[in-house]
DSSP file (Angstrom, degrees, kcal/mol; ACC not computed):
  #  RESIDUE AA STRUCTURE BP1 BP2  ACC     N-H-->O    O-->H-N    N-H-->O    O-->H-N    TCO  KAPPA ALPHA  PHI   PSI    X-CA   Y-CA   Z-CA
    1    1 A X              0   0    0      0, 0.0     2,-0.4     0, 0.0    18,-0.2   0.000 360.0 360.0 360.0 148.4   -9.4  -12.9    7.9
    2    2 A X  E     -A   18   0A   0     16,-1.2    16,-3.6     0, 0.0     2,-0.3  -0.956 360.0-152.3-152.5 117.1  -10.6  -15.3    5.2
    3    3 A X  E     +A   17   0A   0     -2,-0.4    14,-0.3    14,-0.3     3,-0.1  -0.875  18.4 175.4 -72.7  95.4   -8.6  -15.1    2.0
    4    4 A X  E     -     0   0A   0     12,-0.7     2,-0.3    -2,-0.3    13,-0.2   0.984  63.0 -20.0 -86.5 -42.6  -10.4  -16.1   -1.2
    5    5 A X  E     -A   16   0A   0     11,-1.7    11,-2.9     2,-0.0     2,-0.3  -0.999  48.4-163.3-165.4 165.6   -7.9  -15.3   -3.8
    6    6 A X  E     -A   15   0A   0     -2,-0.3     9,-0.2     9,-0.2     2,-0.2  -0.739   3.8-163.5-142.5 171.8   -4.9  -13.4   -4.6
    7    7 A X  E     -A   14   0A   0      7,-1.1     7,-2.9    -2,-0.3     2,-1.0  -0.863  17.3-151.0-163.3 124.7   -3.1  -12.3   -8.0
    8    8 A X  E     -A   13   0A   0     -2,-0.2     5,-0.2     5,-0.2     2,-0.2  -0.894  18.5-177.1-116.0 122.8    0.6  -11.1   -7.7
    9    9 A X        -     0   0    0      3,-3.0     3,-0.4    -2,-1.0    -2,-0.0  -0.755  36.8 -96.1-123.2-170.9    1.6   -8.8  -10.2
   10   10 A X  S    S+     0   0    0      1,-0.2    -1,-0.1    -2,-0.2     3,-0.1   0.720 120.0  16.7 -85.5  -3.7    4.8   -7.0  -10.9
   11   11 A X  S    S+     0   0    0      1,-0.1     2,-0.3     0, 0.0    -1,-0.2   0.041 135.9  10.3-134.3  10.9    4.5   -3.7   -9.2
   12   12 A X        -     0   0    0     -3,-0.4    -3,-3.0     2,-0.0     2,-0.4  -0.998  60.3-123.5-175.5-167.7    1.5   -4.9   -6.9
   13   13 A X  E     -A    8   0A   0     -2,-0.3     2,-0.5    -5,-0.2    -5,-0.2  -0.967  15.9-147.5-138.1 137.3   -1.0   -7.9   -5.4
   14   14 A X  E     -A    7   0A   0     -7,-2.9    -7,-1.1    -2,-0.4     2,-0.3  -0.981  16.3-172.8-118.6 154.3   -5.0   -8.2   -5.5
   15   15 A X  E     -A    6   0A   0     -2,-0.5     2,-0.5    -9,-0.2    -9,-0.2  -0.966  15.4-161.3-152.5 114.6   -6.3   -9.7   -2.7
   16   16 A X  E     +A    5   0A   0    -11,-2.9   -11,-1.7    -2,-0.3   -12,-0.7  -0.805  40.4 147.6 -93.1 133.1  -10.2  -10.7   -2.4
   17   17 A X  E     -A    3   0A   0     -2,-0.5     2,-0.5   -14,-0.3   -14,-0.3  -0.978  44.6-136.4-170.0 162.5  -10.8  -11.2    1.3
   18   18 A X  E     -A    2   0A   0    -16,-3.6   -16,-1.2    -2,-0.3     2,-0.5  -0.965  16.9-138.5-120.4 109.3  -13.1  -11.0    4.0
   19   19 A X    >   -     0   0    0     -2,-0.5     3,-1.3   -18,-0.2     5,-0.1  -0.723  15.0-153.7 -90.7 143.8  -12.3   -9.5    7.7
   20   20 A X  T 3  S+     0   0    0     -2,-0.5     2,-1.0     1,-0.3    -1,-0.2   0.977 102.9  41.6 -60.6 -59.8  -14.0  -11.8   10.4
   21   21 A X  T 3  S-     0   0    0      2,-0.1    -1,-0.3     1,-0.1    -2,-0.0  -0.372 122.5-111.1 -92.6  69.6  -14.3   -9.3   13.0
   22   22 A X  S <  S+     0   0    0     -3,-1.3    -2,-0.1    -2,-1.0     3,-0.1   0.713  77.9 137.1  -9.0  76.5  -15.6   -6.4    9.6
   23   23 A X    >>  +     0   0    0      1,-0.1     3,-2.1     2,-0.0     4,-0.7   0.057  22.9 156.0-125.7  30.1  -12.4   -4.8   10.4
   24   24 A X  H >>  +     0   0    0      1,-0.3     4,-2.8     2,-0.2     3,-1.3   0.747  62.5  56.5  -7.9 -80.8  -10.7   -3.9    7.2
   25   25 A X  H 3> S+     0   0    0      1,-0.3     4,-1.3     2,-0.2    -1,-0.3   0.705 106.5  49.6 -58.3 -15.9   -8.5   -1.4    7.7
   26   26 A X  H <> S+     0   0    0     -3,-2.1     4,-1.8     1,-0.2    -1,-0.3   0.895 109.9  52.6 -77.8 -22.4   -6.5   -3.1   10.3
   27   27 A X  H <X S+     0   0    0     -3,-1.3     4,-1.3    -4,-0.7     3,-0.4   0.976 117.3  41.1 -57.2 -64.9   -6.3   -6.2    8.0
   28   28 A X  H >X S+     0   0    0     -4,-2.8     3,-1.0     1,-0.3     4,-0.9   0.936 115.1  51.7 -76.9 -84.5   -4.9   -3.6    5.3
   29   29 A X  H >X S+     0   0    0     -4,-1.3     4,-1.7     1,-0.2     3,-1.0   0.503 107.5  50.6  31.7 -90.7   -2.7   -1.7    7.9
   30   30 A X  H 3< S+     0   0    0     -4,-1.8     4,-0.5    -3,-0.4     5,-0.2   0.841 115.4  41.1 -92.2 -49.9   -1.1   -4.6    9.1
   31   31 A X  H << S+     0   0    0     -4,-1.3    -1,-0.3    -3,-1.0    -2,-0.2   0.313 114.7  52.1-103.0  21.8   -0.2   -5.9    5.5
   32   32 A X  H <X S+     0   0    0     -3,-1.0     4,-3.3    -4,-0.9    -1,-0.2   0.760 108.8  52.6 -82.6 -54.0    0.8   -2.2    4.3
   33   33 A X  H  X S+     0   0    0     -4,-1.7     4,-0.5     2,-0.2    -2,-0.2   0.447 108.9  48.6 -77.0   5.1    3.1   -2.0    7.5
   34   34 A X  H  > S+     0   0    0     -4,-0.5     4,-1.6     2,-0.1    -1,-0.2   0.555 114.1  51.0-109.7 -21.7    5.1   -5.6    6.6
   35   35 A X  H >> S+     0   0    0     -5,-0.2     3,-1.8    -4,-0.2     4,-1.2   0.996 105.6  50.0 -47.5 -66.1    5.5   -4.3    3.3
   36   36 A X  H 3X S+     0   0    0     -4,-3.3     4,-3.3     1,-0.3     5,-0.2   0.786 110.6  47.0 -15.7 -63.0    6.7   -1.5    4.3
   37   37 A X  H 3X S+     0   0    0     -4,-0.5     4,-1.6     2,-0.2    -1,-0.3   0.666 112.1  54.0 -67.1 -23.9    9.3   -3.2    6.6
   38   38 A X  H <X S+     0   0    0     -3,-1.8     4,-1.0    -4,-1.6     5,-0.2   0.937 110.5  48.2 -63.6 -74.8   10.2   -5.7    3.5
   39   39 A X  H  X S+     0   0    0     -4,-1.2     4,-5.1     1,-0.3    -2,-0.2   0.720 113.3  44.3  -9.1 -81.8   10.9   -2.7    1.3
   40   40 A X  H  X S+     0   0    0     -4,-3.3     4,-1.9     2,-0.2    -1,-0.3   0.977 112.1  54.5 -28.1 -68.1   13.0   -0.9    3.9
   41   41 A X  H  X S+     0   0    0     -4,-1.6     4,-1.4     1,-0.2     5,-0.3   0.928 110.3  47.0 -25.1 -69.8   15.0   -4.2    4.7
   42   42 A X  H >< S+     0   0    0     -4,-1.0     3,-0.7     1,-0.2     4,-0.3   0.844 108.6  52.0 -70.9 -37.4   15.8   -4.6    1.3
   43   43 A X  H >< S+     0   0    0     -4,-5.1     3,-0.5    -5,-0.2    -1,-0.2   0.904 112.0  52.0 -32.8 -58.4   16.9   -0.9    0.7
   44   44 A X  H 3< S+     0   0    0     -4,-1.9    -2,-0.2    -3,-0.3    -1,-0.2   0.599 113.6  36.9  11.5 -74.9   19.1   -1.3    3.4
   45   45 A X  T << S+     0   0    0     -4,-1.4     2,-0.3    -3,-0.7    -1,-0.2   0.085 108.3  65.5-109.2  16.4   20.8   -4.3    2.5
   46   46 A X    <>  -     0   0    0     -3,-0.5     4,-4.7    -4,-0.3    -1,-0.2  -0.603  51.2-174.8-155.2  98.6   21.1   -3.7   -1.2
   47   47 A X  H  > S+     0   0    0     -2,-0.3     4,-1.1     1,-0.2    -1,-0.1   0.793  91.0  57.4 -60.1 -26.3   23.4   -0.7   -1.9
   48   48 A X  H  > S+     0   0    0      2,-0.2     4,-0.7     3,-0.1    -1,-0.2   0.953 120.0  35.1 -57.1 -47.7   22.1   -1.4   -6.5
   49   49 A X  H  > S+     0   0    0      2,-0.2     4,-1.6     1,-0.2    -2,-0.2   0.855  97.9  68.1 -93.1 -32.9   18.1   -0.9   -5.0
   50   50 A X  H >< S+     0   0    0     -4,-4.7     3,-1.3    -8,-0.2    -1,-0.2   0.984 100.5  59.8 -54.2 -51.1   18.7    1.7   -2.3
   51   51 A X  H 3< S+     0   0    0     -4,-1.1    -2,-0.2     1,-0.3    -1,-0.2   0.833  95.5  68.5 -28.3 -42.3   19.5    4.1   -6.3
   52   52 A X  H 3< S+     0   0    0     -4,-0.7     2,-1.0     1,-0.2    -1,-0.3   0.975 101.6  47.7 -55.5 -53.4   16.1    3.2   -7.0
   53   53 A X  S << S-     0   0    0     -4,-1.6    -1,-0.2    -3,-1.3    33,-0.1  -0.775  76.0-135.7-125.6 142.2   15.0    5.4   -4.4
   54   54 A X     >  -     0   0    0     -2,-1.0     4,-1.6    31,-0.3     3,-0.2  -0.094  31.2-120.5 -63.0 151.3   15.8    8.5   -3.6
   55   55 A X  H  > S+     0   0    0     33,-0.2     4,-1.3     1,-0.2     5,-0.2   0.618 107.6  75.8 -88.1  15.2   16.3    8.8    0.4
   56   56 A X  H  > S+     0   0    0      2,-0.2     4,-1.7     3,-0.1    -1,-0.2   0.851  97.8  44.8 -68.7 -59.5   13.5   11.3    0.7
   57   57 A X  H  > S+     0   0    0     -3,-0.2     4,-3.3     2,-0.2     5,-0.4   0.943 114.0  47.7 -71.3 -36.9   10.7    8.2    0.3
   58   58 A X  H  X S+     0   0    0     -4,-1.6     4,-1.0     1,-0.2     5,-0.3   0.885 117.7  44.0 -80.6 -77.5   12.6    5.5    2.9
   59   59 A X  H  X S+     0   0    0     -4,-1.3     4,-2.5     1,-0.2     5,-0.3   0.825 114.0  50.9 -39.5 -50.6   12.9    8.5    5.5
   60   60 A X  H >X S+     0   0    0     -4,-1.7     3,-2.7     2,-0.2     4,-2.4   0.932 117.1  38.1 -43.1 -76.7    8.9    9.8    4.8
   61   61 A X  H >X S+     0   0    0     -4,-3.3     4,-2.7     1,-0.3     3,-0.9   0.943 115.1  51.6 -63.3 -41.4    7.3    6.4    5.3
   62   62 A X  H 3< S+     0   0    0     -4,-1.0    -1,-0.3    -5,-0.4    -2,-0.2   0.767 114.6  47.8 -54.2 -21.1    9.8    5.4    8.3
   63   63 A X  H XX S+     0   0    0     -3,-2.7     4,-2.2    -4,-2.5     3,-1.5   0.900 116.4  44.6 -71.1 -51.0    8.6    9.0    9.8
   64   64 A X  H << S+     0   0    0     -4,-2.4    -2,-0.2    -3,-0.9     6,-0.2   0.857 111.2  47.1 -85.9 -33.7    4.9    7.9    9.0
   65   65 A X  T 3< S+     0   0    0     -4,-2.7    -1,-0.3    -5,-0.4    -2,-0.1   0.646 114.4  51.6 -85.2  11.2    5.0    4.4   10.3
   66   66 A X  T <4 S+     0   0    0     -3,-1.5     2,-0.4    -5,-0.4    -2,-0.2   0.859  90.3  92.8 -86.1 -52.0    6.9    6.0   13.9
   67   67 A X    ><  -     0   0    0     -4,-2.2     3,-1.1     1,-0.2    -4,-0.0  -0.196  57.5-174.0 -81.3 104.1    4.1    8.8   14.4
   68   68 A X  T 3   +     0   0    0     -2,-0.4    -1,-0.2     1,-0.2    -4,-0.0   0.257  66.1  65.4 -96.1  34.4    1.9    7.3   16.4
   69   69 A X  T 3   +     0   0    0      2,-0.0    -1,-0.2     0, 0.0     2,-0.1   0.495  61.6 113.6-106.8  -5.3   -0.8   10.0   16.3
   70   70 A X    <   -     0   0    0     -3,-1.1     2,-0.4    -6,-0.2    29,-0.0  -0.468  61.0-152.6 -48.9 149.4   -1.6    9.7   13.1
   71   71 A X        -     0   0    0     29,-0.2    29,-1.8    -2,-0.1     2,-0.2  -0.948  35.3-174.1 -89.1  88.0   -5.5    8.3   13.3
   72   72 A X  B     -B   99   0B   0     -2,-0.4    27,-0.3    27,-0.2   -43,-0.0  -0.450  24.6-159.2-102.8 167.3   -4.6    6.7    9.8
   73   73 A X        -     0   0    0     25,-2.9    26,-0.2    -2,-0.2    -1,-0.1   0.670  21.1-142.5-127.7 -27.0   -7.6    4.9    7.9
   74   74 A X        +     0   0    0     24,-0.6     3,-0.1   -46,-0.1   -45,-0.1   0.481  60.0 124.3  67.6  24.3   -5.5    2.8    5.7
   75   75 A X  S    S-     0   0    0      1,-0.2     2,-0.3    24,-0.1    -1,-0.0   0.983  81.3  -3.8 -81.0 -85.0   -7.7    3.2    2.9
   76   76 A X        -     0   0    0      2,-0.0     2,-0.7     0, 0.0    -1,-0.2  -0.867  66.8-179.6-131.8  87.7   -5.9    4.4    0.3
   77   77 A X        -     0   0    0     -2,-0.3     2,-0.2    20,-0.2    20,-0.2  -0.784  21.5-177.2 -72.1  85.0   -1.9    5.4    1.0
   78   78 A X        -     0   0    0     -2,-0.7    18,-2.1    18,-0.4     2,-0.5  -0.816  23.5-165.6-107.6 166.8    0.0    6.8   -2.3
   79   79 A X  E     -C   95   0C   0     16,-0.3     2,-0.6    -2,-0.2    16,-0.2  -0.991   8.4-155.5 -69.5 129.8    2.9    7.9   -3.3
   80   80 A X  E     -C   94   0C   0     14,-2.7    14,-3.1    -2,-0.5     2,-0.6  -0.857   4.2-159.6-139.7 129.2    3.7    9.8   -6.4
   81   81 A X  E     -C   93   0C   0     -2,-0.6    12,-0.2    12,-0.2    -1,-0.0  -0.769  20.5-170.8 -89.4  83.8    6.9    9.8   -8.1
   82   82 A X        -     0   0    0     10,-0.9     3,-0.5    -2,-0.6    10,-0.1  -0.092  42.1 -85.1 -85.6-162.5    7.2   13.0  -10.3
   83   83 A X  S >  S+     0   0    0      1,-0.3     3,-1.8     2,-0.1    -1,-0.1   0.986 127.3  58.1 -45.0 -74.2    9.9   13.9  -12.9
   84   84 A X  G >  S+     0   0    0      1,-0.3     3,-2.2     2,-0.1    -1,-0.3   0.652  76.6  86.4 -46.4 -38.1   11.9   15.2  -10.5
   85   85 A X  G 3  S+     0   0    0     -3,-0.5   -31,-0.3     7,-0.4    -1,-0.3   0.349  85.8  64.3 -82.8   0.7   12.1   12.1   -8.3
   86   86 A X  G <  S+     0   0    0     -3,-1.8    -1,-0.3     1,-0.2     2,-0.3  -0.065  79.5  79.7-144.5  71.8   15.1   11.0  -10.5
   87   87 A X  S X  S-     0   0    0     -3,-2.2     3,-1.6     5,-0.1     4,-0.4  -0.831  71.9-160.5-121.5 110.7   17.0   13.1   -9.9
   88   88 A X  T 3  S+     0   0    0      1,-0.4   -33,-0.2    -2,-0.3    -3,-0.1   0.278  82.6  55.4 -82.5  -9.8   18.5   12.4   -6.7
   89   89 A X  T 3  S+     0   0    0      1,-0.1    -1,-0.4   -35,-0.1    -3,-0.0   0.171 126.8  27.1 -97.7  10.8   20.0   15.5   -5.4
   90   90 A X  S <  S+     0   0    0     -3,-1.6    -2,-0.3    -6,-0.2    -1,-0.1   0.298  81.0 166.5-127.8   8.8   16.7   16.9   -5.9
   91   91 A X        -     0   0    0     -4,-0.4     2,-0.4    -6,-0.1    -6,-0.1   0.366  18.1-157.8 -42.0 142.6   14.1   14.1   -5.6
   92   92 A X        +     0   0    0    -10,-0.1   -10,-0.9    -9,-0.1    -7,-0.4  -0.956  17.4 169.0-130.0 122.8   10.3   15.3   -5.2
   93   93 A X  E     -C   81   0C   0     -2,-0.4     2,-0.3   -12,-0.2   -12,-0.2  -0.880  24.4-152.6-131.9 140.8    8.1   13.3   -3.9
   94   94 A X  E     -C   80   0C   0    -14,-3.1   -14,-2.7    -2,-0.4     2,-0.4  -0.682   7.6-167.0 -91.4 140.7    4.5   13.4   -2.6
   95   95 A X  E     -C   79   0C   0     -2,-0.3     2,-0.7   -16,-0.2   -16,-0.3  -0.969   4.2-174.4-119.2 117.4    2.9   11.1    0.1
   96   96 A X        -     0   0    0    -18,-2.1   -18,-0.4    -2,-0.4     2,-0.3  -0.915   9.6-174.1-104.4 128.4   -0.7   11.2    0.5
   97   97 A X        -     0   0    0     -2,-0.7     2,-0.4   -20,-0.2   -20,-0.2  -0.986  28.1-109.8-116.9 152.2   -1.9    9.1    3.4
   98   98 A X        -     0   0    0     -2,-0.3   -25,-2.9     1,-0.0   -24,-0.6  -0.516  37.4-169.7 -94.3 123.3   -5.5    8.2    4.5
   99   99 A X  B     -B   72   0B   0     -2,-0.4     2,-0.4   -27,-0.3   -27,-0.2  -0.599  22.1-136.9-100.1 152.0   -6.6    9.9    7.8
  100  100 A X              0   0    0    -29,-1.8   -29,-0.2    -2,-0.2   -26,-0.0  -0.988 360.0 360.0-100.9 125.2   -9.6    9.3    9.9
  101  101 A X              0   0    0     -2,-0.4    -1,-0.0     0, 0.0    -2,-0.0   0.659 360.0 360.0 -66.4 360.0  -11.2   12.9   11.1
């Protein structure tokens, strides 16, 4: 991968880059799944930020990065946070992830 430039903002990163072998999605993948793992960590170890989120979102992705049958595409992965989603005995949230047919 050859990185040309990055921009960190507060609720996300751009990242201009090139994969060598034209292999995106594993490039994107890889740095979805150590997010992923930060995120978790820090839920985890910090009873103030686990409140942020309901335990409906850390159980979804930790089910979605386990299933290894997804054929996942790693194109565009969201989550969406509705009204409901603070209230914490009731949290709704939806998780869209990107499939390959």
């Amino acid at each position: 991968m050859e990185l040309f430039c990055w921009c960190i903002m507060p609720s996300h990163v751009h990242l201009i880059l090139r994969a060598k072998e034209n292999n995106p999605e594993i490039i994107l993948g890889e740095i979805q799944r150590i997010h992923i793992q930060a995120k978790v960590k820090t839920i985890e170890s910090n009873l103030q930020e686990s409140r942020k989120m309901p335990e409906a979102i850390l159980k979804t992705w930790t089910e979605i990065w386990q299933d290894t049958q997804l054929n996942r595409a790693y194109r565009a992965d969201v989550t969406v946070h509705k009204q409901k989603y603070f209230d914490a005995d009731h949290a709704v949230v939806e998780t869209y992830i990107s499939i390959i047919d």
